[in-house]
C-alpha positions as CSV (number, residue, x, y, z in Angstrom):
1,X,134.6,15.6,204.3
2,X,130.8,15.6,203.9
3,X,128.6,17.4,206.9
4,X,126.3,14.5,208.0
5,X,123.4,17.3,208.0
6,X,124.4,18.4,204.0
7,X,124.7,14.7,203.0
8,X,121.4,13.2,204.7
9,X,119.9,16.4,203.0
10,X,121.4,15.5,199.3
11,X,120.0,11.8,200.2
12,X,116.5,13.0,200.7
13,X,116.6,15.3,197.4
14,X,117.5,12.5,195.4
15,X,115.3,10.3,196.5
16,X,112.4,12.9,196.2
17,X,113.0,13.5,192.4
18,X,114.7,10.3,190.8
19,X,111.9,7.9,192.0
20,X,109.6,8.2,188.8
21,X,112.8,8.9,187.0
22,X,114.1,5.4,187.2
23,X,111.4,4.0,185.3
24,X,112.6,5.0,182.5
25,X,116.3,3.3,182.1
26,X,118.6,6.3,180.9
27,X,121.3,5.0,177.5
28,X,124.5,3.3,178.7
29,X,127.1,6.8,178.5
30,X,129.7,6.4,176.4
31,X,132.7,4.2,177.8
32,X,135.8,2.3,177.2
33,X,137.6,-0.4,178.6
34,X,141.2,-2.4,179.0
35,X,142.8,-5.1,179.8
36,X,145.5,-5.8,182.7
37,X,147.2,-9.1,182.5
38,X,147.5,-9.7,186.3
39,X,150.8,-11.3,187.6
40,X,149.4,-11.2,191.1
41,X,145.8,-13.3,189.9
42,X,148.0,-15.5,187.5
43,X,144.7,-14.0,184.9
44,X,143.9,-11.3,182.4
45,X,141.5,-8.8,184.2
46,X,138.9,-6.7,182.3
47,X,138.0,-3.1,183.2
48,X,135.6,-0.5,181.9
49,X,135.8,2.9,182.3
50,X,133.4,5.6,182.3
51,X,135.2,9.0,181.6
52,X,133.1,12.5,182.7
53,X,131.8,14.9,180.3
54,X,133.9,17.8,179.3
55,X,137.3,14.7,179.6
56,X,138.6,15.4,176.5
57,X,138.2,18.9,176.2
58,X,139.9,20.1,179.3
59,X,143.8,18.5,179.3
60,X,144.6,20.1,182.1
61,X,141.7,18.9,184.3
62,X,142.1,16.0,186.9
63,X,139.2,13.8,188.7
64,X,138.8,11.6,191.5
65,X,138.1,7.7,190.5
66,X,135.5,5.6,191.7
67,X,136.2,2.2,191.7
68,X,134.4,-0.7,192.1
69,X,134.0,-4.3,191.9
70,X,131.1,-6.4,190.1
71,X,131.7,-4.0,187.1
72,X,131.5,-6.0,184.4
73,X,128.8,-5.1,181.7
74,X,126.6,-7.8,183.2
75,X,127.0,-6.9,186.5
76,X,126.6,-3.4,188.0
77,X,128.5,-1.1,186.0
78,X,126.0,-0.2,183.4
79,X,123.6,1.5,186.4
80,X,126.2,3.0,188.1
81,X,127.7,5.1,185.0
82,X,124.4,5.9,184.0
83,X,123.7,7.6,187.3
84,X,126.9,9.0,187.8
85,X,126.5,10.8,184.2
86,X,123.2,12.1,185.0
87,X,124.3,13.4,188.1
88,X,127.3,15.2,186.9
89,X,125.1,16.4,183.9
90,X,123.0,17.8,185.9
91,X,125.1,19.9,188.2
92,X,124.2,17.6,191.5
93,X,128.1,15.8,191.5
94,X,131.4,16.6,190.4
95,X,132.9,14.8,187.7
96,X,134.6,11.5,188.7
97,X,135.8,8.4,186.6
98,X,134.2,5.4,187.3
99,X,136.3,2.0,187.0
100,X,134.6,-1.3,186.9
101,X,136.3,-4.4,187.4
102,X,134.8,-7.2,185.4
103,X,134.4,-10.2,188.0
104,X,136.4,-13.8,187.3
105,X,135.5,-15.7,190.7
106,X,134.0,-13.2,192.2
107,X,133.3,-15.4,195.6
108,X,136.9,-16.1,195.3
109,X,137.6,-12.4,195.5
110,X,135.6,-10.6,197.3
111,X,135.9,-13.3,200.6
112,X,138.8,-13.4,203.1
113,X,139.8,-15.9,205.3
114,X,136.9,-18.4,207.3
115,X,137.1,-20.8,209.5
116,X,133.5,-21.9,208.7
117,X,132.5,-24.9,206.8
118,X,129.4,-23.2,204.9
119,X,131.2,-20.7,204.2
120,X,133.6,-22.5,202.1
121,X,130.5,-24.3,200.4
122,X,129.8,-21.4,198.2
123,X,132.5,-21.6,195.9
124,X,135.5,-24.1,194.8
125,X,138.0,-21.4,196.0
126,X,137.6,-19.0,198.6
127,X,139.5,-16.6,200.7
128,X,141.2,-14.4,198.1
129,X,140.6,-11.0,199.3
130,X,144.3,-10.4,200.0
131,X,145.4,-11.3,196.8
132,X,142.1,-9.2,194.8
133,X,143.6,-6.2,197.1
134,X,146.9,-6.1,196.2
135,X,146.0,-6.7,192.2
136,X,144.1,-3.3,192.6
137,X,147.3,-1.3,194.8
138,X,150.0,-3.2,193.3
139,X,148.6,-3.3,189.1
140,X,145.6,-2.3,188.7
141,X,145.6,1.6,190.5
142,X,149.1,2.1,189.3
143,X,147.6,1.5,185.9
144,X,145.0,3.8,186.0
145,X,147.3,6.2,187.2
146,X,149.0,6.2,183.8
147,X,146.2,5.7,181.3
148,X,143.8,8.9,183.1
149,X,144.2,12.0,184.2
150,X,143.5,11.5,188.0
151,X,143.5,14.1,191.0
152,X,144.9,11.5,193.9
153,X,141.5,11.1,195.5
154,X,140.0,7.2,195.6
155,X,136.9,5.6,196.0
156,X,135.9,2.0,196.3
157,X,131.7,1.2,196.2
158,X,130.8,-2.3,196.6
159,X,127.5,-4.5,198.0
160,X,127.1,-7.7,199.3
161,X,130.2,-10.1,199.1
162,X,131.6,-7.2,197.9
163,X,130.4,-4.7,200.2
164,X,132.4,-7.4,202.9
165,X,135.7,-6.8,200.3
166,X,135.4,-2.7,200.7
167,X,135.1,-3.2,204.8
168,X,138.0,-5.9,204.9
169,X,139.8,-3.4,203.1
170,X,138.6,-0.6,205.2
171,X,140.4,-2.8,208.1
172,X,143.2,-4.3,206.6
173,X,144.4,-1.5,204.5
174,X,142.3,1.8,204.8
175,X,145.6,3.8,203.4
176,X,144.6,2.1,200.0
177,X,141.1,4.6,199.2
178,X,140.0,8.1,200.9
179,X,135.9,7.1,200.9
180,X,134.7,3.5,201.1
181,X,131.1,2.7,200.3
182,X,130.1,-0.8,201.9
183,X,126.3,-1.0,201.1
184,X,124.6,-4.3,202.6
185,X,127.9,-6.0,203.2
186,X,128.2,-10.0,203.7
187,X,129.0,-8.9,207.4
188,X,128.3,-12.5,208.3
189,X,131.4,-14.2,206.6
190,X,133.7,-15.7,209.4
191,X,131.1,-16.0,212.2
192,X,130.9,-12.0,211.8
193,X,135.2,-12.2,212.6
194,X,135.5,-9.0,210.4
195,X,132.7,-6.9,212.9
196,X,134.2,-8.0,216.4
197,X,137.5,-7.2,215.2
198,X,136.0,-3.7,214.5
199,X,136.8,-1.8,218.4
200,X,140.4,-3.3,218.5
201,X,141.0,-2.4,214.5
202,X,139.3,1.0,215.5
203,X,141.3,2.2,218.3
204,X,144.7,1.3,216.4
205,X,143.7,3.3,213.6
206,X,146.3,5.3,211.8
207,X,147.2,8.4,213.9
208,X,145.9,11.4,211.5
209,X,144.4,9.4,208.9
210,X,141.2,11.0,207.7
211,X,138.7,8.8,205.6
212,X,134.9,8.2,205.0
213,X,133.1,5.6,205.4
214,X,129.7,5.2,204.2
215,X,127.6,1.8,205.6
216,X,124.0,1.1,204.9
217,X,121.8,-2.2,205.5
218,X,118.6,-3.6,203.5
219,X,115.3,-4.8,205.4
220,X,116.1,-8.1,204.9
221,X,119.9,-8.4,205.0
222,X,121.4,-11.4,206.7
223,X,123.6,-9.3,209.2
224,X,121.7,-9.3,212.2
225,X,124.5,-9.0,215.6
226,X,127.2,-8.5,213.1
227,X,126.5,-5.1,211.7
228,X,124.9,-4.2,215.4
229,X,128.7,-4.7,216.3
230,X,130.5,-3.1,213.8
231,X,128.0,0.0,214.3
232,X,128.4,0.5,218.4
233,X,132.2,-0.5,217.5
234,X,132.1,2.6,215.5
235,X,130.1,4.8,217.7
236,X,132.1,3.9,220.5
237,X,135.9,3.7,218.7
238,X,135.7,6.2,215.1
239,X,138.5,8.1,215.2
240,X,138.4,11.8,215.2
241,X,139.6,11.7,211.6
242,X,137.1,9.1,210.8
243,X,134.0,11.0,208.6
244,X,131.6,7.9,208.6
245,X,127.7,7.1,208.8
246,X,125.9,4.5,208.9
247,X,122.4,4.5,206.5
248,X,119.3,1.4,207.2
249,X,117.4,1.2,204.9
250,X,114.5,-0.6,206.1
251,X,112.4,0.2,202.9
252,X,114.9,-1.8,200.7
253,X,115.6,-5.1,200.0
254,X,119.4,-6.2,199.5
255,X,118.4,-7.0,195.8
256,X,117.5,-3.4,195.3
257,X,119.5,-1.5,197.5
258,X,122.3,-0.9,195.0
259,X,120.6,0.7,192.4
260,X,118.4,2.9,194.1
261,X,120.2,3.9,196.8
262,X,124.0,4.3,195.2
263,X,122.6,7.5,193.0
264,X,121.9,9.3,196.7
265,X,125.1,8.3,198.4
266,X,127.8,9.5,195.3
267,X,125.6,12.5,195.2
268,X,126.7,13.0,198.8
269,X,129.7,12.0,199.0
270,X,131.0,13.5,195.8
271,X,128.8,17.0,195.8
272,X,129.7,19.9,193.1
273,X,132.6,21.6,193.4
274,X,132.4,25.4,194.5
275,X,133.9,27.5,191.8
276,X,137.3,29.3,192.7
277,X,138.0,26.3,194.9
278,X,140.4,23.3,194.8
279,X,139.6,19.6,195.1
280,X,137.8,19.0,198.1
């Protein structure tokens, strides 16, 4: 786990040097990418995959993986490998891999259950959620498992719609990842169902379960009483196990916060590794 002190410091640092940075777009890394034929989705999914320096040179080495929906080569995947690879370059993260799932229906995927009309006015098929979830633990995570050398640490990043996907899962299955990254999340899906569930879903939480959560909000995000309950849920219910922080970010907007707050948070969440020591 993170201290909240060393991780809003490694926030502030990025911020403080990467600003003028970003102007200039870094070159995609290198990458590669697969394909699972899904028996769960009744589809063929597409993944890319960004492997750390130093990958193929070290056999024996093992990394944590970073996964994340909306990663198709359109979507966000491109921005976060390129600021994952400049991190790790530059000494200010430890090596991961980064797996990006390409999106099919993506409001199909990324949505649970509602039992509001509007809601199910976005899309010819909502609700999926369940099904995307176990794609990733029953096909997709087994898969990665075999194809790359990984060191049993998980993470899941996601914003918006899918920001909503990484909380559900945070509820409905927080076994499935160690750190979950929920930046803006659709919060207001269901009537807000999935943040007054929060207290009830907190204080049945796994007994010795340890996890981070990472939750942040844009100036103008549509959240309003929804994230104010899932927030005092968690200040009022977080287990002691429960490493989690909650980021506004009142000088974004919910079409920028991705890109230019993600380089901060996996800088914090995943720092260097000391040498002589093991995984953290």
């Amino acid at each position: 786990m993170v201290p909240r002190f060393t991780y809003m410091l490694a926030c502030v640092a990025w911020f403080a040097i990467a600003h003028g940075a970003m102007a200039e777009e870094a070159p995609m890394p290198s990458h590669e990418s697969f394909d699972v034929a899904s028996k769960v989705l009744h589809e063929t999914r597409h993944l890319n995959v960004y492997l750390p320096p130093g990958y193929a040179a070290d056999p024996q080495a093992r990394y944590p993986v970073l996964y994340m929906p909306d990663g198709g080569m359109q979507e966000d995947f491109p921005h976060v490998a390129r600021d994952v690879d400049a991190a790790i370059r530059t000494g200010q993260m430890r090596p991961v891999v980064v797996v990006g799932i390409e999106n099919t229906q993506r409001r199909r995927d990324m949505t649970g259950p509602t039992r509001v009309a509007s809601d199910r006015e976005i899309a010819p098929q909502v609700g999926g959620a369940k099904a995307f979830r176990a794609f990733l633990a029953e096909e997709l995570m087994p898969e990665v498992r075999k194809r790359y050398r990984t060191d049993g640490q998980t993470a899941i990043v996601g914003e918006s719609l899918a920001g909503l996907f990484v909380m559900e899962t945070f509820f409905e299955q927080p076994e499935l990842f160690d750190i979950y990254i929920a930046i803006s999340p659709s919060l207001w899906w269901n009537d807000g169902a999935l943040a007054k569930a929060a207290s009830a879903r907190l204080e049945s939480w796994p007994h010795g379960m340890k996890r981070t959560l990472h939750l942040s909000s844009a100036a103008d995000d549509i959240v309003g009483t929804a994230l104010d309950t899932l927030v005092a849920a968690l200040r009022e219910n977080a287990p002691p196990n429960l490493d989690w922080r909650y980021e506004p970010r009142p000088d974004l907007h919910h079409a920028d916060i991705y890109v230019k707050s993600s380089p901060g948070i996996f800088r914090a969440l995943f720092p260097p590794q000391v040498k002589g020591k093991g995984a953290q």
